[in-house]
N, C-alpha and C positions, 0 to 999 in steps of 0.2 A: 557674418564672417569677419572675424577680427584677429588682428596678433593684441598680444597683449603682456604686461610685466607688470612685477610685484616690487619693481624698483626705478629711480629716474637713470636715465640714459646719461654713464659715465663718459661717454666719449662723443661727438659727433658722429663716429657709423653708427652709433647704438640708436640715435634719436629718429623719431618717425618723420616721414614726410607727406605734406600737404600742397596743393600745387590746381593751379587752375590753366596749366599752359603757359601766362605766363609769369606769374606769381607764383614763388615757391617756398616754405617753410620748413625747417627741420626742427621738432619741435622736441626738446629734454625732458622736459616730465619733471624738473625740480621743484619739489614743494616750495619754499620759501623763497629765493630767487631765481626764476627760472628766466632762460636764453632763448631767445626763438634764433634761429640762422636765416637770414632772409634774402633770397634771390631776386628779380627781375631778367625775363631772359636776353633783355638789349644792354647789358650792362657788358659791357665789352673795352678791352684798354685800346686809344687813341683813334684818330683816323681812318679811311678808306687810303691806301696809297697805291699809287704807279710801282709794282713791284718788278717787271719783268724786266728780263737783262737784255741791252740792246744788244749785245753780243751775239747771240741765241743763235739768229738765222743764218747768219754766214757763217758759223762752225757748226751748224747741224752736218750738213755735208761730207766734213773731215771726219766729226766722231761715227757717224755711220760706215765711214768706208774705213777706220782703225777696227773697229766691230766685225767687219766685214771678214780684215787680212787676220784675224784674231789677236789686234792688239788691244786687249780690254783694259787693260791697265793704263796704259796711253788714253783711252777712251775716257774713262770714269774720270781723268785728272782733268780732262779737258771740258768734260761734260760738268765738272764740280766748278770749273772758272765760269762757264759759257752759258750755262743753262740755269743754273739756280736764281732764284729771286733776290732782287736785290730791291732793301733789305732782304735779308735770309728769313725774314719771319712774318708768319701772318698773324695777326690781332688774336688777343687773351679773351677769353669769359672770364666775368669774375664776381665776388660775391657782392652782392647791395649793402650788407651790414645786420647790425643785430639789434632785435629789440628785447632789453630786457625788463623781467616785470615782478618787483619787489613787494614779498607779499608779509604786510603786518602782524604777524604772530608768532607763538611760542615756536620753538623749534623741536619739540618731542610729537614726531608724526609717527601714525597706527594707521593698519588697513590702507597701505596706498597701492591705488592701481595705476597704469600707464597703457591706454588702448588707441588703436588705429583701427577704425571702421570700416572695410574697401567697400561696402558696399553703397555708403553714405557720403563719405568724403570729410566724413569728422574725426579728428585725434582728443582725445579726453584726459583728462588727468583728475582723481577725488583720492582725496585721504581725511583721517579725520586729526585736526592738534586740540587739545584741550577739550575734548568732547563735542566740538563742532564739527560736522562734515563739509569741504569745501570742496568745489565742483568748479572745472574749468573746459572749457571745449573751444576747437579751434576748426575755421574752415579756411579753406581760399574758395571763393565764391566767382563761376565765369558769365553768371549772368549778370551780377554786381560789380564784378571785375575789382575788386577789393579780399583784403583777410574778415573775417570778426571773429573776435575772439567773445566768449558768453561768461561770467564768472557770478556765482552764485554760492549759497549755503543751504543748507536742507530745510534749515528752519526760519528763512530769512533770519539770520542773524546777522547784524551791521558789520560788514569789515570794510578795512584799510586797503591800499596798495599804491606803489609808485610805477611811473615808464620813465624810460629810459631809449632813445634812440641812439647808435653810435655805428661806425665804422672801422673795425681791424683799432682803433684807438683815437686816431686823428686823420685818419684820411676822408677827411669832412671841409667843405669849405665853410661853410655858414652851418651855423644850428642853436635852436632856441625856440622859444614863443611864436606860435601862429598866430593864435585866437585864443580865449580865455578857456578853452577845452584841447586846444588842439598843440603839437609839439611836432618840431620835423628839423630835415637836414638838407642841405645841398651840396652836390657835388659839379664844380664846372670842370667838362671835360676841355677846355680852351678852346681855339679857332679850330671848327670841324670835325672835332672830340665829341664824345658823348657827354652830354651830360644829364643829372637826374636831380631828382627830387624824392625822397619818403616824408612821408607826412603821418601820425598818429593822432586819432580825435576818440574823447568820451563818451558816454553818457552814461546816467545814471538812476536809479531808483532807491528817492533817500540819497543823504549823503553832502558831501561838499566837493567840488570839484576843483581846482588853481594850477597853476603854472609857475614853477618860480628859477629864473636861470633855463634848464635844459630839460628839467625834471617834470613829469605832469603826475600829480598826486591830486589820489583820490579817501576820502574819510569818509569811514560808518554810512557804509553803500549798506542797499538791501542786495542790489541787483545792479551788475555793471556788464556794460557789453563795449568794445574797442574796436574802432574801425583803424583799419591800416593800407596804405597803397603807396606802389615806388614808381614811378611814370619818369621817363627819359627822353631825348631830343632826337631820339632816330627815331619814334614817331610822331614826332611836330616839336615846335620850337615853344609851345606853351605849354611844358611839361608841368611844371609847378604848380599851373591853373588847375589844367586835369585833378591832378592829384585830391586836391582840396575839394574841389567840385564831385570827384568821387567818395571820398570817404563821408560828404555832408550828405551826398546822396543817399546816402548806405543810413548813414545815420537820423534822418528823417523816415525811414519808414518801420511800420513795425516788426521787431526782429522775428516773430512767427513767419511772419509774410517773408522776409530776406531769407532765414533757413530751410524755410520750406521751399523755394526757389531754387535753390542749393541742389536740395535732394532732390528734386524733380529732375533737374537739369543733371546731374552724376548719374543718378540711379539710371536712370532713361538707358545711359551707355555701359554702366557696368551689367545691368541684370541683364543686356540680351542673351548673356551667354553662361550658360549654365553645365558644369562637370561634377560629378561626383565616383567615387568608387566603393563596390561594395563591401572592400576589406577596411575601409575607411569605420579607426573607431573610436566613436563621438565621446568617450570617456575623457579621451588625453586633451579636449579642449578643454579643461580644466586645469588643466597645468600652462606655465607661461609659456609664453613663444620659446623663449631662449633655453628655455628646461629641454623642451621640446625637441629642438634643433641638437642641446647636447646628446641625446640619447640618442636621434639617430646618428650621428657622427660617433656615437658607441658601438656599434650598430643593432638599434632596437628600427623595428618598420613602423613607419605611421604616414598611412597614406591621407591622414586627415591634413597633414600640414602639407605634405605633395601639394594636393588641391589648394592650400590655401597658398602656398607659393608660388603655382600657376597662376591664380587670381591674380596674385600681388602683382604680375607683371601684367597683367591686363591695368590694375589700377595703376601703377604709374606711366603707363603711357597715356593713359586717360588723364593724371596729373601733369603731365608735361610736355604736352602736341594738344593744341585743339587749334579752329581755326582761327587765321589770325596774329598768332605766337609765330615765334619762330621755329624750329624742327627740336628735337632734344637733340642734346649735344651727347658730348663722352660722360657727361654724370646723369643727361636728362635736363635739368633746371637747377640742381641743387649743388654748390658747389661753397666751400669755407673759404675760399682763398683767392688774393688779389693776382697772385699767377699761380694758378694748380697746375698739377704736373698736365702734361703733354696741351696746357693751354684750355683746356676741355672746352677746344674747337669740334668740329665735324670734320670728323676722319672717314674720310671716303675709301677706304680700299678694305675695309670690310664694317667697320665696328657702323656708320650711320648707317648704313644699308639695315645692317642688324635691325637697329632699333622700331624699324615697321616691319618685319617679318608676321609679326602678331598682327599689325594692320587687318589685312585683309579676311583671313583665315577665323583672329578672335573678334570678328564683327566690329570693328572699330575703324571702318575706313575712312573717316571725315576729321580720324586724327594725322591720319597722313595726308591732308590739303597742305600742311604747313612745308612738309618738303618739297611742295613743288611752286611754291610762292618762294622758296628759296633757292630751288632750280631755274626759275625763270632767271634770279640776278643771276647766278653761274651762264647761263647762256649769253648773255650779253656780255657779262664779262670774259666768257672763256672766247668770245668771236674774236676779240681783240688781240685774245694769248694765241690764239692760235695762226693769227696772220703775221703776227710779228714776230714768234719765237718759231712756228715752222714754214709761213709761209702759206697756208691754209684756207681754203673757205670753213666757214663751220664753225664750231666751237668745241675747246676741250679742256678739261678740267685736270689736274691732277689729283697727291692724295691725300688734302685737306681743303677745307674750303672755312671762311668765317662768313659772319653777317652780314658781310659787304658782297658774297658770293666771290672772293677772293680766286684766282684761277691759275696764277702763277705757283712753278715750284714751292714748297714748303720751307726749307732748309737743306744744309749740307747733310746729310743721312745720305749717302748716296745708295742704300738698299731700297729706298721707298721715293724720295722726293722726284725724280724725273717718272713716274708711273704718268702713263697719260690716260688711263681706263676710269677714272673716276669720275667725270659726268656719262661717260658711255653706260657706266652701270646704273648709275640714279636714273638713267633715263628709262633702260629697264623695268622701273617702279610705275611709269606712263601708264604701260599695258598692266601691267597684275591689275592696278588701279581701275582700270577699266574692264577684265577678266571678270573680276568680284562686285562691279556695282552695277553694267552695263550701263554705264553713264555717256553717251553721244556724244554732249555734249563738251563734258569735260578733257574727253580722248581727244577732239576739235581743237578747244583752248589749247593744250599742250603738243601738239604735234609736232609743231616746230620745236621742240625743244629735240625731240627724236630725230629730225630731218637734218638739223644742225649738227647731232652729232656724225651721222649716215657720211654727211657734207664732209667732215673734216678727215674722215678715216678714206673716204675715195681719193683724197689730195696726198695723205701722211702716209699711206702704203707703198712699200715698194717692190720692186720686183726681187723675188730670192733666188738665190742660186738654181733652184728646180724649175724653178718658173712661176712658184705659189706666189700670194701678195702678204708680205709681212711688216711686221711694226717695227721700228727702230728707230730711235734707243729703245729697247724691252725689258722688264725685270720681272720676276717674281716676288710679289710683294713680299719685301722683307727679309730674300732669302740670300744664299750665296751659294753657289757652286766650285768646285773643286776641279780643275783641269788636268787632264793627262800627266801634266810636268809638273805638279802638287800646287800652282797659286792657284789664288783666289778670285772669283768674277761673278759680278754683278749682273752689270750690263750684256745684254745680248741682240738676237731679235728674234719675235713674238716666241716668246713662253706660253707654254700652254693656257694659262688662263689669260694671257689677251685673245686667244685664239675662241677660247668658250664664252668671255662676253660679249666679242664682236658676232659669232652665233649668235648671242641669245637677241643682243640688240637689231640684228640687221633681220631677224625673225617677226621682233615686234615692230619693226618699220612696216614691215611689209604686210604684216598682220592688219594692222593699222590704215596703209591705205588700201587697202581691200572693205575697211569695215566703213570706212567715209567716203569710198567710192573715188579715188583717187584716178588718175590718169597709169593706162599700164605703162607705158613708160618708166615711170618713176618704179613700178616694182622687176619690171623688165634689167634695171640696170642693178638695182643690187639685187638679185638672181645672181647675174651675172657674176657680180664681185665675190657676192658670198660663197661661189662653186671653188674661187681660187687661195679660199683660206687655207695655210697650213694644215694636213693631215693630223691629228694625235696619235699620240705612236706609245707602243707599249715595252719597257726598258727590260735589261737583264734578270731583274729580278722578278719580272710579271708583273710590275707597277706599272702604273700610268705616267708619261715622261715628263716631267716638270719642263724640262725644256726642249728645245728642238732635238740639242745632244745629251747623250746618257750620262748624262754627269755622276759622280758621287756626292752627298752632302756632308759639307763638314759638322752640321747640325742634323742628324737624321728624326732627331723629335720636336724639330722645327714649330711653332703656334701656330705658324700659318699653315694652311691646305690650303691654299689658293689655286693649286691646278685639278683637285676633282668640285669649283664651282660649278662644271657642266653636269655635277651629279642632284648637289641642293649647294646652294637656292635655284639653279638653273636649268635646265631640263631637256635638254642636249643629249647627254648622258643616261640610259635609260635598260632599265631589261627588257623591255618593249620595241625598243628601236636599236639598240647597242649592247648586247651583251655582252660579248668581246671586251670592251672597254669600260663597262661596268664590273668586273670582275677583277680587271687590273687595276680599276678606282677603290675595290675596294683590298686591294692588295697592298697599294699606297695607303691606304687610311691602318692599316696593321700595322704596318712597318713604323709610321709615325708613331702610333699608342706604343709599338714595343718599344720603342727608342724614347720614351717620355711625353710625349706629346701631348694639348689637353690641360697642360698648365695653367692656363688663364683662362676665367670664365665664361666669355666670348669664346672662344675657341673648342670650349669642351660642349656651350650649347651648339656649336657649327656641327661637333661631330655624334650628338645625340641626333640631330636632324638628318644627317649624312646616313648612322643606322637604321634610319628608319626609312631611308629610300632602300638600304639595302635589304630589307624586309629584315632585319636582324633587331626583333625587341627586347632579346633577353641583355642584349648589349648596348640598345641605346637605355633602357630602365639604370643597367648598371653607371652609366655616364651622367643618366639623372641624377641618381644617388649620388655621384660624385661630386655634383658641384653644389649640393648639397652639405655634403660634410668636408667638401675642401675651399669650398671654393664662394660662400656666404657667412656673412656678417651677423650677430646678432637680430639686426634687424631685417633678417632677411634679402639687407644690400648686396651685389656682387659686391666680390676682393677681387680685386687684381693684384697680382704679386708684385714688387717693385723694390726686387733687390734687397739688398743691406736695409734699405727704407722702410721696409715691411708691405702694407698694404696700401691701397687707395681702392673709391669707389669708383667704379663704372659699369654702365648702365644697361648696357649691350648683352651681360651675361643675364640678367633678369630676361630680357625681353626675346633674346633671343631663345633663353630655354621654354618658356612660354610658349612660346611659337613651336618648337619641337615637341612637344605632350601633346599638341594637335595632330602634328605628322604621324604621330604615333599610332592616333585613331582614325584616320580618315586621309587617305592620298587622295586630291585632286588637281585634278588637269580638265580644262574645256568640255574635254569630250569621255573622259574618262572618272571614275569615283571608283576607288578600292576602300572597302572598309575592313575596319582592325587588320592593315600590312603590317603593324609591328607590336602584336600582343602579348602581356606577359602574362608568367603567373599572377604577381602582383597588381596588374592593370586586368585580368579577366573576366572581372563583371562592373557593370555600371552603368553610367546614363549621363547625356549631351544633349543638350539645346541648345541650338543658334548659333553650328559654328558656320563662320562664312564659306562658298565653295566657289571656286574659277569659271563652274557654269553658268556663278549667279543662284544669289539666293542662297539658302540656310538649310542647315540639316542637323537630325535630331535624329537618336535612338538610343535602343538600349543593348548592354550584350552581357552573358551570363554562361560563364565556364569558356571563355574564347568565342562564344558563338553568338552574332547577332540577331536578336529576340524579335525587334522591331523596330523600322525605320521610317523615317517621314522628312520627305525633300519640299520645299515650299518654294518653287523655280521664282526666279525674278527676271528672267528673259525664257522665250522660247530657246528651246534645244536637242538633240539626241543627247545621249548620254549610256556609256557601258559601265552597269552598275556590277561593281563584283563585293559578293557578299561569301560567304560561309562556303568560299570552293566553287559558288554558281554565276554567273555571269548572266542579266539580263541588257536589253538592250530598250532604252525606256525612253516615250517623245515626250518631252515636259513643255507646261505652258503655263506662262507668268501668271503667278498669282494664283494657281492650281495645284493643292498640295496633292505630291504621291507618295503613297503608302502604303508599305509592306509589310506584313507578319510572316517573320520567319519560322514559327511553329508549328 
């Protein structure tokens, strides 16, 4: 399973990416000087700082009772002085630098290819110049924790080539000569700064190898293979050692043995899961990726590249979470630039939630460990934000966080930066976590992360005019409302989606101490809280109420759905449990698409997932197709739109529409399994293996004209389970390690 082109990657989004979690490479495919773009995922601008404003707790007070008499506008000015971070910003990702690799010959190239392998983890590039074929392949390796790059000719014929290591130009402190093979850089990030190290090392067969100034050249190789690694000071202060020590590692053993490690280690986690469709037609892999992609965006159908698009986000979360790393951020790993837009931190109010949606579901749950080695610092760090900016036990996050698990406000934004739902939601991620692997013990490790949050929302609630417990300050992420007497407002208290996370969360508390065998108390008390959560209310139009009051939107195709979360990813929301309110969720979700909504890739995989709870597949297929031809890059990267600026990548729309082609086949919940709730013509034959399910354990089948053929569940915990299949509903007791299997003909 490969993308593949007939040309080198004119742009950065065009170039492939390689990535071992936390090494990342974007790789051009230029014949004669080619760029690799090189990441490290702790390469972050400056310090950990004391962000939070001592102001905070003694005008919390005032802005909740301005909020109150509905002076919002008084509110937000006060809440912009009182609450934000100070500084207003949290820490940059940013790129490691670039290696480039200068290759000695004619410049009249034939036959050039450009492939990315998902199932390998290898990116290739061969063309032939002068009658010679030259062959290059690139990995990032996680069991070697290193790049290697393999260069070769078909007929061993002796070639040249130079490296080059560099950063944006000069933003290098030191670089030069390691060793009589090796070449590198350094960057000191000052007192409490990050700082790194990239290092590049040879070897050869045949040939001459030297160093002269910054340059490592190699002459009349048979056979050259190049080790590379970028190692930084947020994880130890003998960065530079690692480095060297890694890539000599790498380079001491033999490269069969290193590649073959490679594949073991990748494939292991790509091929557990396997999709295909039957209108899928194996002709058009014959044509480049990017041919490919133009024609559907013509609209020709080719569900060969669907499938291979799905994959692709299976491989890059495999590329950029494993354990260890730190979580993928707003690009994943892969970023060109020393400040990319929006920092490409971890945005908590929807886009990192996003990025493990695929977790569980595409069998890849031990690539989400790394978001909760990063929830751990937010916990710690948000106990602090939240006793001094509300006054609080517990801990609370708002809706960005960096490396440092940063916890305070983001910035002046005042539509997003005071949201305090965003470690409530990552905690969310606890339970699925433990839904899809039945892991004990891991649920054990992380509980307090859950308890912490339960903690802070029992203190930060308060009582409403009706008598319910709500949030304030509140907002809907990102959004604005429209008041009676035509201004504008932000701020309010609990909008409906703090009201569906603090559901889903105080759900999974309680889920949780029941499954560790907790004291009742602790579920006794939030019972209790949970009963006095704001109602959801259904507005004039038969939507779902964004906020307490029926506002108008002065943006009605608003990106965000943030108030039918309790639909997907959340499950609150239900035709099972709530029809009433599923019906006006998806009345709201209309209303948005009519009014434009959808525009960003993120956003449009939100609401192909969203169709597919609403059993509506001919409409989430169509929202497929969409971000397909609007809304992806040659390389099959998401675009995000960005104004007069044009695009940028982010990484959320990959992974999250990934995760939504699974909804599509198979609805699960603990106790419940629907299969094909959102089939299309185009999705109505095919076959799946190994996708994950909430009862634990993996499921496999086939289905043919809408109807499934044959199914086999491989349980990984004991369970009931209500199997709905082709209209019938069975009710089946599974037990770990005991496959069930049904022939539906």
């Amino acid at each position: 399973m490969k993308l593949w082109y007939d040309r080198p990657a004119r742009y950065w989004h065009e170039a492939l990416p390689v990535g071992n979690g936390r090494l990342g490479g974007m790789v051009h495919g230029r014949a004669a000087e080619e760029m690799i773009q090189l990441n490290e995922d702790s390469i972050w601008s400056g310090k950990h700082l004391d962000r939070i404003n001592p102001d905070a707790k003694e005008n919390l007070p005032v802005i909740r009772r301005l909020i109150r008499e509905g002076r919002v506008e008084e509110a937000q000015q006060l809440a912009m002085y009182a609450l934000s971070g100070t500084p207003n910003s949290q820490r940059s990702y940013q790129t490691a630098g670039e290696w480039y690799l200068k290759m000695r010959h004619g410049a009249d190239v034939k036959d050039y290819r450009r492939e990315l392998d998902l199932e390998t983890g290898i990116a290739g590039v061969s063309y032939t110049v002068d009658g010679v074929r030259y062959q290059r392949s690139l990995y990032a390796s996680f069991p070697d924790q290193c790049m290697v790059m393999e260069l070769k000719t078909q007929d061993d014929v002796p070639f040249s080539f130079d490296c080059l290591l560099g950063r944006c130009h000069n933003a290098t402190d030191e670089a030069g000569k390691w060793a009589e093979d090796t070449i590198g850089f350094v960057v000191d990030g000052g007192k409490d700064g990050i700082s790194f190290a990239a290092a590049l090392s040879v070897k050869t067969e045949g040939g001459t190898v030297a160093v002269i100034g910054e340059h490592l050249l190699v002459r009349d190789a048979k056979r050259a293979w190049v080790y590379l690694d970028i190692e930084t000071s947020f994880r130890g202060a003998d960065y530079r050692e690692r480095c060297l020590e890694r890539i000599h590692a790498a380079a001491s053993r033999e490269e069969k043995e290193l590649r073959a490690a490679h594949i073991r280690d990748f494939s292991a986690l790509f091929d557990r899961l396997k999709l295909s469709f039957s209108l899928t037609e194996g002709e058009k892999e014959k044509l480049p990726t990017d041919e490919r992609l133009r024609r559907v965006q013509a609209g020709e159908r080719d569900m060969g590249l669907m499938e291979l698009y799905f994959q692709y986000g299976r491989y890059l979360l495999i590329s950029s979470s494993r354990p260890g790393s730190l979580p993928a951020n707003l690009q994943g790993i892969w970023n060109d630039k020393l400040y990319p837009v929006w920092e490409s931190k971890f945005t908590i109010n929807i886009n990192t939630e996003m990025n493990y949606w695929i977790a569980g579901s595409g069998n890849l749950s031990e690539c989400q460990l790394p978001l909760f080695d990063l929830l751990e610092r937010v916990k710690e760090s948000g106990k602090e934000t939240a006793e001094r900016m509300y006054g609080c036990r517990g801990s609370v996050a708002h809706h960005n966080t960096d490396l440092y698990g940063d916890t305070a406000p983001q910035d002046h934004c005042i539509t997003s930066t005071f949201w305090v739902m965003g470690e409530a939601w990552l905690a969310t991620h606890i339970w699925e976590q433990y839904l899809y692997t039945g892991d004990e013990a891991f649920l054990r490790e992380h509980f307090d992360v859950l308890e912490q949050c339960v903690l802070f929302f029992y203190d930060f609630l308060i009582e409403g005019e009706d008598g319910s417990l709500v949030t304030s300050p509140s907002m809907s992420p990102e959004n604005t409302y429209r008041r009676a007497d035509g201004t504008l407002g932000v701020l309010c208290e609990s909008a409906a989606m703090d009201t569906e996370i603090l559901l889903e969360l105080f759900s999974c508390y309680i889920n949780a101490c029941r499954t560790l065998h907790l004291k009742e108390e602790r579920i006794r008390k939030a019972e209790e809280v949970m009963a006095r959560f704001p109602k959801l209310k259904i507005g004039k139009h038969g939507q779902l109420m964004e906020w307490m009051e029926d506002y108008e939107e002065p943006e009605p195709g608003h990106r965000h759905i943030s108030h039918v979360y309790g639909v997907y990813p959340g499950s609150s929301i239900s035709w099972e449990k709530t029809r009433e309110l599923m019906e006006a969720a998806k009345v709201t979700l209309e209303r948005r698409l009519a009014n434009g909504g959808g525009h960003t890739g993120w956003s449009r995989a939100w609401i192909i997932g969203l169709w597919t709870r609403f059993r509506e597949g001919k409409k989430a297929f169509e929202n497929l197709q969409a971000i397909l031809t609007m809304g992806t890059y040659p390389n099959l990267m998401d675009n995000h739109p960005l104004g007069e600026f044009g695009y940028v990548f982010q990484i959320d729309g990959n992974l999250g529409a990934s995760a939504a082609v699974l909804e599509m086949l198979a609805y699960s919940r603990p106790e419940r399994l629907e299969l094909l709730p959102a089939i299309t013509e185009e999705t109505a034959g095919g076959s799946l293996s190994g996708m994950g399910l909430r009862s634990g354990g993996t499921l496999s089948m086939e289905w043919k004209d809408g109807k499934v053929v044959w199914y086999r569940i491989l349980p990984g915990r004991d369970c009931v389970l209500e199997i709905y299949a082709n209209g019938k509903k069975e009710r089946a007791e599974l037990h770990a390690g005991v496959e069930f299997c049904r022939s539906m003909e």
